[in-house]
C-alpha positions in Angstrom: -52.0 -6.1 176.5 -50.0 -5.8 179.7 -48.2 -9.4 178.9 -48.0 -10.3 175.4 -47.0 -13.4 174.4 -45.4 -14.6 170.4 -44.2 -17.6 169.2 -41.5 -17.3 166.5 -38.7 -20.3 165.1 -39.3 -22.1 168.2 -38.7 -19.2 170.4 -41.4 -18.1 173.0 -41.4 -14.1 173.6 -43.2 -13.0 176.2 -43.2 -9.3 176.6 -44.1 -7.1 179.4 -45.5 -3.7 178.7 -47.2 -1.9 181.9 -46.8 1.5 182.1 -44.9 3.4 183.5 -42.3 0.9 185.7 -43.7 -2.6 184.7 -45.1 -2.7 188.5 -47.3 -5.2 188.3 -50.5 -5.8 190.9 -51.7 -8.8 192.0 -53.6 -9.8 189.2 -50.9 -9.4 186.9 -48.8 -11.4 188.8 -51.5 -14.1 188.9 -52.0 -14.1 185.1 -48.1 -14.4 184.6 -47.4 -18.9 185.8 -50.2 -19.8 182.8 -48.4 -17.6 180.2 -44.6 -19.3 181.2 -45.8 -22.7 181.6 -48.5 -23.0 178.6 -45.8 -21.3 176.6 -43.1 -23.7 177.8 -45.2 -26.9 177.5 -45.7 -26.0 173.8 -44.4 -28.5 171.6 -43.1 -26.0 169.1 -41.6 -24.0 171.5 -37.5 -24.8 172.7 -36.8 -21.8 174.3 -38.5 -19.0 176.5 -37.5 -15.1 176.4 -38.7 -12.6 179.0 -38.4 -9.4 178.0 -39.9 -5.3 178.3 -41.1 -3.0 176.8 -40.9 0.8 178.6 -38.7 2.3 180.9 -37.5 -0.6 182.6 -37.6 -4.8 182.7 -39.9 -4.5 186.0 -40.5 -2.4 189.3 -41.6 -5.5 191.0 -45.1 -5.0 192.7 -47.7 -2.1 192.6 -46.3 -0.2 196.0 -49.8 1.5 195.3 -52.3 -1.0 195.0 -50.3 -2.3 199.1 -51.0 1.2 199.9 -54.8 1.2 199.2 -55.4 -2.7 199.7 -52.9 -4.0 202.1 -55.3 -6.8 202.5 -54.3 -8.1 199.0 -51.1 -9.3 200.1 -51.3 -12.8 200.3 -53.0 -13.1 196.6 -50.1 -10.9 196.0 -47.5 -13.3 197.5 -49.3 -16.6 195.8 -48.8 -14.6 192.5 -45.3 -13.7 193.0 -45.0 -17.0 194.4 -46.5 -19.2 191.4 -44.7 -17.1 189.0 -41.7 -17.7 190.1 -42.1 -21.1 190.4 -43.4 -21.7 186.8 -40.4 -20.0 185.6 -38.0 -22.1 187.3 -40.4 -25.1 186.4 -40.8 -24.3 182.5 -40.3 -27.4 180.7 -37.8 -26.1 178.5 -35.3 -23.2 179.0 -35.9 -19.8 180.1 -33.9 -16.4 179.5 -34.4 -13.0 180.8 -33.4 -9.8 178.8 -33.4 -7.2 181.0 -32.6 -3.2 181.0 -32.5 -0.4 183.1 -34.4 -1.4 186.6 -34.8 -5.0 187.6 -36.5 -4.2 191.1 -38.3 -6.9 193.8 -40.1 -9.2 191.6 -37.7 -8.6 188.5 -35.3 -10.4 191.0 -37.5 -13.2 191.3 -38.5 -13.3 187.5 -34.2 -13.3 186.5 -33.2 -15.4 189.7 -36.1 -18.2 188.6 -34.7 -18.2 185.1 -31.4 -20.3 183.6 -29.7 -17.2 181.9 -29.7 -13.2 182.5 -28.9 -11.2 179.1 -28.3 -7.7 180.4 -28.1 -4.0 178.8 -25.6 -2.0 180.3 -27.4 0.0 181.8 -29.6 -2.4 183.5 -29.1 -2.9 187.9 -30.5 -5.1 190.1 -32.2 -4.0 193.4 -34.0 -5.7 196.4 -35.3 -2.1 198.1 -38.2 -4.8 200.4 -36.5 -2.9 203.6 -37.3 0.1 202.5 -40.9 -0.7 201.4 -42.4 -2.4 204.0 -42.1 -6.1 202.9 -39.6 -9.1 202.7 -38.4 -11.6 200.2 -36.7 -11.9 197.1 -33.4 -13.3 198.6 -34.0 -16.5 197.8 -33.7 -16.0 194.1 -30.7 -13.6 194.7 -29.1 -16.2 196.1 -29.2 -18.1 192.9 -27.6 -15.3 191.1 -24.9 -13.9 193.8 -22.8 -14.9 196.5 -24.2 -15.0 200.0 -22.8 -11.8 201.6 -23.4 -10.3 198.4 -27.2 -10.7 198.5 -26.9 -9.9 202.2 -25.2 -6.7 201.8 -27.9 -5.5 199.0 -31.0 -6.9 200.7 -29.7 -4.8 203.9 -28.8 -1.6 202.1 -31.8 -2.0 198.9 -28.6 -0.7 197.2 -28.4 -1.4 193.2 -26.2 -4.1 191.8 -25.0 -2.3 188.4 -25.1 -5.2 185.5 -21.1 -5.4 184.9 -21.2 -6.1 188.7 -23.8 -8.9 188.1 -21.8 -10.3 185.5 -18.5 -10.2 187.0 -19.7 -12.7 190.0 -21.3 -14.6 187.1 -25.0 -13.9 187.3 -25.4 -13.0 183.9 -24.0 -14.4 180.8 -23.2 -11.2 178.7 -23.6 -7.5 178.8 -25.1 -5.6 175.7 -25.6 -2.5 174.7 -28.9 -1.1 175.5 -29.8 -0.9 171.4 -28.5 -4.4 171.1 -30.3 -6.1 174.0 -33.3 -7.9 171.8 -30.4 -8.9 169.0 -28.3 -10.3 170.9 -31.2 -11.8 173.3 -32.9 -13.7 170.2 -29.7 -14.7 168.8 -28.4 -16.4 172.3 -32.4 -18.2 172.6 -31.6 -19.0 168.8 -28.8 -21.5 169.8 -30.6 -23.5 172.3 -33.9 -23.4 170.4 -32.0 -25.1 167.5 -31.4 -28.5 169.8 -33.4 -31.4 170.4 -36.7 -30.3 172.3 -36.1 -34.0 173.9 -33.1 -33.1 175.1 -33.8 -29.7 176.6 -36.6 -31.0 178.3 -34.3 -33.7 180.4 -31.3 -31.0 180.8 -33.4 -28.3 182.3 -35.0 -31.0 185.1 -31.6 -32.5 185.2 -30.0 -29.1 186.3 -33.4 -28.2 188.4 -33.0 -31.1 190.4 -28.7 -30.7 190.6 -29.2 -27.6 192.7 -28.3 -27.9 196.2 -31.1 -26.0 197.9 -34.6 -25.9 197.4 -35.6 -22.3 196.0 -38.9 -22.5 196.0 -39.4 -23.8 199.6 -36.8 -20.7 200.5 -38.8 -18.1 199.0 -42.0 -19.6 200.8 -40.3 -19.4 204.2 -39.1 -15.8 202.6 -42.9 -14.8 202.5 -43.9 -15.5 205.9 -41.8 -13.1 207.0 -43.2 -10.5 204.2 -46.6 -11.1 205.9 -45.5 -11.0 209.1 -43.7 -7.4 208.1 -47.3 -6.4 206.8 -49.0 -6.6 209.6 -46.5 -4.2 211.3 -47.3 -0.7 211.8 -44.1 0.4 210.0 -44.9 -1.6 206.6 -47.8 0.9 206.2 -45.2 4.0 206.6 -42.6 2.4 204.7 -45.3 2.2 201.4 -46.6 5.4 202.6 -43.6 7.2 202.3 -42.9 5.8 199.1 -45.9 6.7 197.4 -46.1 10.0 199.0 -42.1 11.0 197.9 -40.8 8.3 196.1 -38.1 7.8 199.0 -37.5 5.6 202.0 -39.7 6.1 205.3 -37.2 7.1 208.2 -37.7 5.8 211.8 
């Protein structure tokens, strides 16, 4: 199973296994909102923990399936879209355990979450520039400061995890063998409170934040549309899939 999903002492696991990046296409990113929120919405469930199996935590989209189908972008987009949102909308909290890679949609996945645990040798990377599409800054934004998301959004440069911690984006950094311990031991401690009381927090904080993240990342995806319909999108995947690098105009 691509996404797998366990339920143990009130702990959620949802695990993502899809070889060989965890690069999901667009109907793996459309079966992801139903496994957050029925998981979330279970009543013997307190806690939610993302997690991956492989190489990486996730490579975002399927540059590939753009490639061949560019005409699947906007199931694409209402995947990445709904995704994010039930993550952020989960009825009780959610935590992402991440190593290695957390590329494009891993952005979205940790920045929708309430708590990053990271390996050390985990990084964070918006490289949309570089391939052709947009977004993904509006759930930076809830993880760095502003001219920190710009600078990495403009570059697609990596964001190592003690970086990420030191501007306070994640809570701790493990090492890589240690990651699920210490993950499950962290979701341990909040799945041991009042479901009640969870519940109330987690809309309490949702509805504390000053900007609306959801609403940013939609106005974020026009623009990834908009780049899609533009010759250099195509190259940009192209060039990727072809070399593994960055198109040059």
């Amino acid at each position: 199973m691509p996404i797998a999903c366990t339920i143990k002492d009130r702990i959620a696991e949802i695990v993502f296994h899809v070889p060989p990046v965890n690069a999901f296409d667009s109907e793996t990113w459309m079966s992801l909102p139903a496994i957050v929120t029925e998981a979330s919405r279970n009543p013997d469930v307190n806690c939610v923990l993302i997690r991956a199996e492989g190489r990486g935590f996730c490579g975002g989209v399927d540059i590939k399936e753009m490639q061949a189908h560019p005409e699947r972008i906007t199931v694409l987009n209402r995947g990445n879209y709904l995704t994010f949102k039930a993550i952020r909308d989960a009825e009780v909290p959610v935590v992402s355990a991440v190593h290695k890679f957390v590329i494009g949609g891993g952005i979205g996945i940790c920045g929708a979450s309430d708590t990053i645990i990271a390996a050390d040798d985990a990084y964070f990377s918006l490289p949309e520039v570089d391939r052709g599409a947009m977004g993904g800054a509006s759930h930076l934004s809830r993880m760095l400061p502003l001219h920190k998301v710009r600078a990495a959004f403009f570059t697609g440069g990596n964001i190592p995890a003690q970086e990420a911690y030191r501007l306070g984006a994640v809570e701790k950094v493990v090492p890589r063998a240690e990651l699920e311990t210490e993950a499950r031991a962290f979701c341990a401690v909040i799945a041991s409170k009042s479901r009640k009381a969870l519940v109330i927090a987690k809309e309490a904080l949702n509805g504390l934040e000053p900007r609306d993240v959801d609403r940013g990342y939609r106005w974020e995806q026009g623009f990834t549309l908009e780049m899609y319909m533009h010759e250099d999108s195509q190259k940009s995947r192209d060039a990727f899939v072809q070399t593994g690098k960055a198109a040059r105009f």
